[in-house]
C-alpha positions in Angstrom: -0.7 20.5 -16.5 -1.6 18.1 -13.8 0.9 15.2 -13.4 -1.1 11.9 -14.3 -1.4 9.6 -11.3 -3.1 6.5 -11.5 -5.2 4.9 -8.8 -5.8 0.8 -8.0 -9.2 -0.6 -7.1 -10.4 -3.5 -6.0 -13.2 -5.9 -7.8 -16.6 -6.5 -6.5 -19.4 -8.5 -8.0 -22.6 -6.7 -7.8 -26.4 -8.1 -9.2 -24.0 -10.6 -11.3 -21.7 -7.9 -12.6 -18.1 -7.1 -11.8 -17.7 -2.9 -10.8 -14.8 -1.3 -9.6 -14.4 0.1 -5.7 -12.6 2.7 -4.7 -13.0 5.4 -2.0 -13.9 8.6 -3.4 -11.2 10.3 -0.8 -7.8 8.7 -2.8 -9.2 10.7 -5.8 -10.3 13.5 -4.1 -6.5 13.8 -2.0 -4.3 13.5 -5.5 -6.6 16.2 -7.3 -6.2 18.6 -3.7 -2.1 17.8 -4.2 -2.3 19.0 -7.9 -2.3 15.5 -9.5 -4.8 14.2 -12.0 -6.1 10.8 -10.5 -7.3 8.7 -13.3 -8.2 4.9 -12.6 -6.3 2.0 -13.0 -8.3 -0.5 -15.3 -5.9 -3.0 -16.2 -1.9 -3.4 -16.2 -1.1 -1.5 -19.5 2.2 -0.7 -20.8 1.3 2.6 -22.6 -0.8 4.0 -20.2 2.7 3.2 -17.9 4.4 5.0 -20.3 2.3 8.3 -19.9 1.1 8.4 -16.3 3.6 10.2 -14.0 3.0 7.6 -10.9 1.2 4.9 -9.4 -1.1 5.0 -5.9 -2.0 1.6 -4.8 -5.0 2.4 -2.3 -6.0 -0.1 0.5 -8.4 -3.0 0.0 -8.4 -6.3 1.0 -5.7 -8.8 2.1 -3.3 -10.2 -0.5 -3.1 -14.1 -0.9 -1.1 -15.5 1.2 0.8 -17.4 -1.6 1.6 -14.5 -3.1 3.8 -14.7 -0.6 5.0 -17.9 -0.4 3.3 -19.0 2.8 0.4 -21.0 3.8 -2.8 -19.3 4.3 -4.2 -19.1 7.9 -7.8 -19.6 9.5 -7.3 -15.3 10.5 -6.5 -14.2 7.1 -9.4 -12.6 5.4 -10.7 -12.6 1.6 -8.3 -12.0 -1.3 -9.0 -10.4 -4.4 -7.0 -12.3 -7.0 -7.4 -10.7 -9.7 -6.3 -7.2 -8.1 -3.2 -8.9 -6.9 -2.0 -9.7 -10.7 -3.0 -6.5 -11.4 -1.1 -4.4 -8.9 1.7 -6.4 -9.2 2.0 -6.2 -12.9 1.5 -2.8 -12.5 3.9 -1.9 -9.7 6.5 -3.7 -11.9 5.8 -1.5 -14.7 6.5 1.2 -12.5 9.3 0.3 -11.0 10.9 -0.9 -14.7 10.6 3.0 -15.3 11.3 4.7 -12.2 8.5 6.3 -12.0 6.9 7.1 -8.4 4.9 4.9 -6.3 3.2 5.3 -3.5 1.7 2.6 -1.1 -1.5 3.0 1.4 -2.2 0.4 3.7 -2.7 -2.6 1.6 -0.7 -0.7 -1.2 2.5 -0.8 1.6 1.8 -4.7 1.4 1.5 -5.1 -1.6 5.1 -3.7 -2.4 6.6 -5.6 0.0 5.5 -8.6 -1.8 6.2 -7.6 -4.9 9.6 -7.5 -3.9 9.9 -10.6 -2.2 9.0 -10.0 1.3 6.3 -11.7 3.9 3.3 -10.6 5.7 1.8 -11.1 9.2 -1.2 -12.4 8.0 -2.6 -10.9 11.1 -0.8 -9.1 13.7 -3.0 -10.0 17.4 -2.3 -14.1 16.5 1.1 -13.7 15.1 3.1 -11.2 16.8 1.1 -10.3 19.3 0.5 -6.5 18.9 -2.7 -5.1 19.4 -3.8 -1.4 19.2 -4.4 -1.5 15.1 -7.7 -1.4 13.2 -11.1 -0.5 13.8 -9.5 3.4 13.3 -7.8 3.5 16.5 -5.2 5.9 16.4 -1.7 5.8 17.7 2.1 7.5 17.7 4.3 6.2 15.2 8.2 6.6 15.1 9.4 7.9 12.4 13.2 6.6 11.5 16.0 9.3 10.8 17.4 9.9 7.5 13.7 8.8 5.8 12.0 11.0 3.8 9.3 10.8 5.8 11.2 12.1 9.0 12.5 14.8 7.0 8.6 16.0 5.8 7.4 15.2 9.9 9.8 14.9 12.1 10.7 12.1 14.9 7.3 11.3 15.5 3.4 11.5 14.3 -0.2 10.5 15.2 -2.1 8.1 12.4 -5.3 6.2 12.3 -4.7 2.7 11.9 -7.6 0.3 10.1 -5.0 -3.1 9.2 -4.6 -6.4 10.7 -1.6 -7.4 8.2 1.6 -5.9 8.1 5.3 -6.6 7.3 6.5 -9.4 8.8 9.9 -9.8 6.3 10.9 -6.8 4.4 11.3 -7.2 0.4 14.7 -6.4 -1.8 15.6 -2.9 -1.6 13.5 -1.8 0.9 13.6 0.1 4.3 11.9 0.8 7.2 10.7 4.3 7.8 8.4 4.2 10.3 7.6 2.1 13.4 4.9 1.1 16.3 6.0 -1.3 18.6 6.4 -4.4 16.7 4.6 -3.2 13.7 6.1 -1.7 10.5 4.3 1.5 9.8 6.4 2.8 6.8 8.8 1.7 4.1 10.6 2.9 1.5 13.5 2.0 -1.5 17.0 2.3 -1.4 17.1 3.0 -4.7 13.7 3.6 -6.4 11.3 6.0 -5.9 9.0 3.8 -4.0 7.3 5.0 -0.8 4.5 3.5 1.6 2.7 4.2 4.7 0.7 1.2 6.6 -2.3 4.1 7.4 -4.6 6.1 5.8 -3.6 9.8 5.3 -6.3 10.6 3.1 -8.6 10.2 5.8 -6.9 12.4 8.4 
């Protein structure tokens, strides 16, 4: 039997109707691994209890004061109600050690859930261009990871963020690097891993 991973979407308002988004590729990569994606439609306990791990796809930025810092003119639109969500649900997961993985906003969005920051974007902030738009660059990937382990010192990703980590949350590590720009993370302790690109579109 397939393990049972869920998937996070975003909300979208459409001729006066709220719908789900999501990218048909995040399915499409968990069912090619061997998992059985199955959408997340709210943060619920039982469906924690039976689902084997948690993807939280890439979206749109979090809110800044989810965060607990002032939002800037460059920071783009938040979906609020997909922050409470994800954030319930990553706590959920983490409650039961269950995996997680994080793409792109999903790498964010663990980092806040565990009390670290964001660049709220990364050209006005820190100064480090070379991200978004699907540029692609070399990351460095950080020994010991298990990300290094899988790849090796280094790899080349496609990059489509303007936020990253600025602070890094409890527990948490870096695993992979660009310049300035923290490209992976991962816990000390949980089974909790993130990348800041997009794999399921290489």
């Amino acid at each position: 039997m397939r393990p049972l991973i869920l998937l996070t979407a975003g909300f979208e308002t459409v001729r006066g109707m709220d719908q789900r988004q999501l990218f048909q590729n995040y399915a499409d990569a968990v069912y090619q691994a061997g998992g059985q994606p199955l959408l997340a439609l709210g943060a619920d306990r039982e469906l924690a209890d039976r689902a084997d791990g948690l993807f939280l796809t890439g979206g749109v930025d979090i809110e800044p004061e989810r965060y607990h810092m002032e939002r800037r003119s460059w920071c783009g639109p938040a979906d609020h109600r997909r922050d409470q969500e994800e954030l319930q649900l990553f706590s959920l997961f983490a409650d039961r050690r269950k995996p997680v993985l994080g793409v792109c906003r999903g790498l964010q969005l663990i980092n806040t859930a565990l009390g670290g920051t964001l660049w709220q974007d990364q050209k006005e902030e820190c100064c480090e261009e070379g991200h978004g738009d699907g540029a692609i660059h070399q990351v460095s990937l950080e020994e010991g990871s298990l990300i290094h382990r899988l790849f090796g010192d280094r790899v080349m990703v496609n990059s489509y963020h303007h936020q990253s980590v600025r602070t890094l949350g409890q527990g948490l590590r870096t695993s992979a690097r660009s310049g300035k720009i923290i490209e992976g993370i991962e816990h000390e302790t949980l089974p909790v891993w993130a990348v800041q690109w997009h794999p399921e579109r290489i």
